[in-house]
Structure formats: C-alpha cells, structure tokens
N, C-alpha and C positions, 0 to 999 in steps of 0.2 A: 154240543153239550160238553162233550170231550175238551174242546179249549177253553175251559170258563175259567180255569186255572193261570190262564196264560193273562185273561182279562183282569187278575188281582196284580200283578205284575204294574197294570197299568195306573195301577191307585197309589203309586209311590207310598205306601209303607212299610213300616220297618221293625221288627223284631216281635215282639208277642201279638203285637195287633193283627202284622203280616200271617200270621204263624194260626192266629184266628181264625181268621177270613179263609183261608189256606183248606181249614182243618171244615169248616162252616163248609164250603162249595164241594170238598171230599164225599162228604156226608150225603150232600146233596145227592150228589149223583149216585148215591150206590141207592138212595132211594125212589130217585126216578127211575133207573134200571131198571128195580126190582117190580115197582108199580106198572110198568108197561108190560111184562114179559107174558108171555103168550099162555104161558101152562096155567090152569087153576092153582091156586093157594091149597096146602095144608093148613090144616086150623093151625098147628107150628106154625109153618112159614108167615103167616098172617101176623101171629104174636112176634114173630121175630122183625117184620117189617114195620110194625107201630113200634118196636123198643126202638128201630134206626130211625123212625120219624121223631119221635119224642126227646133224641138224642138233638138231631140236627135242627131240631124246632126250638130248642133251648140255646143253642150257639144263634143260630138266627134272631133271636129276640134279645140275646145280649147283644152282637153288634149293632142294630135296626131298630130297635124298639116297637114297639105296637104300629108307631105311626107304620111301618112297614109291611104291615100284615096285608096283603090284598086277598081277595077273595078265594084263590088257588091255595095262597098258604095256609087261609083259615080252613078249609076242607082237609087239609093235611094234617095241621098244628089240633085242630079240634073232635079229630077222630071219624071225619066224616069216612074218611076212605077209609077207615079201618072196619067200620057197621056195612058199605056195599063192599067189600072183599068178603066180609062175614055170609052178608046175603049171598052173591050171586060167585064168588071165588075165584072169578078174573075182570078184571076191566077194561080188556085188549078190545073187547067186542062189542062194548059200549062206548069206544073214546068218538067224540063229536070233532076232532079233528076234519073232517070232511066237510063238515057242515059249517064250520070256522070259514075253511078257504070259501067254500061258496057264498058266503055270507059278504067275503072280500071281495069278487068277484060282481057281484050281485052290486056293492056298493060303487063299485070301479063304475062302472055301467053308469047306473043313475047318475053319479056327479058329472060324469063326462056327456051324456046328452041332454041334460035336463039345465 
C-alpha cells in the first residue's frame, strides 16, 4: 500500500493533476490505516475517520468519476463503514480477508482438475 505513490509516478502526469492523484492516494492511505487498526474506535475517532473518508471520497470522484465507484469504495464513500464502526467499534475482527484467499484457493483447485 505504502508504494501506491510510487505507481502515480507511472501515469506520466504533470503538475495539478499529478499533484491530485498525489494528494487522492495520501488520503487514501491514512484511511485505510485507520480502518484496519486493531483498537476499537472512540465515537471521536469514528467522526474523525468518516471526515478523512468524505475528504478522500470527494478527490476520488473528481479524478474517477462514478464510473469508478466499485463496491469497496461505495461502502466507504456511502457511510457504510462509518454505521458498522458505530455498531461494533473495530472491524480488525470481522475482515473476511481469509475467506477471500480461500475462496482463491478453492477456485485454483476446481479449474485445475475439473
């Protein structure tokens, strides 16, 4: 995640736009950090993380437009995760990451013998 900076680099742009994109991916990350981190939320910190999503959801949809939104961003951009941080006040312990790889695994499988 750390290098996604390095990958605007690779879109050959230049000057505000660069500066954009730059500023869009910054964002990005201080929200995905924040979403992943292991401690419950303060009802603060919760309002602080939806004012960083609403920030970076708005640079997102000016460079991208709607056509861009995929179903991750729309959980983001539309306050989903801001209602389960409410509810449950970490989402370390819900992420389905595990179930993803298996899922990949699972499929690996079937194409390769079937």
């Amino acid at each position: 995640m750390e290098r996604l900076s390095v990958l605007v680099e690779q879109l050959q742009l230049e000057g505000n736009r660069l500066r954009q994109w730059q500023t869009m991916l910054s964002k990005y990350l201080e929200v995905i950090k924040l979403a992943f981190q292991h401690e419950d939320f303060s009802n603060e910190d919760i309002e602080v993380f939806q004012d960083l999503v609403d920030e970076w959801y708005y640079l997102y949809i000016e460079l991208l437009g709607l056509p861009g939104v995929t179903n991750y961003i729309h959980l983001l951009g539309a306050g989903h995760l801001y209602f389960y941080l409410k509810k449950w006040g970490n989402l370390y312990h819900y992420q389905q990451q595990g179930w993803e790889m298996k899922n990949g695994v699972i499929a690996s499988f079937i194409n390769r013998r079937t």
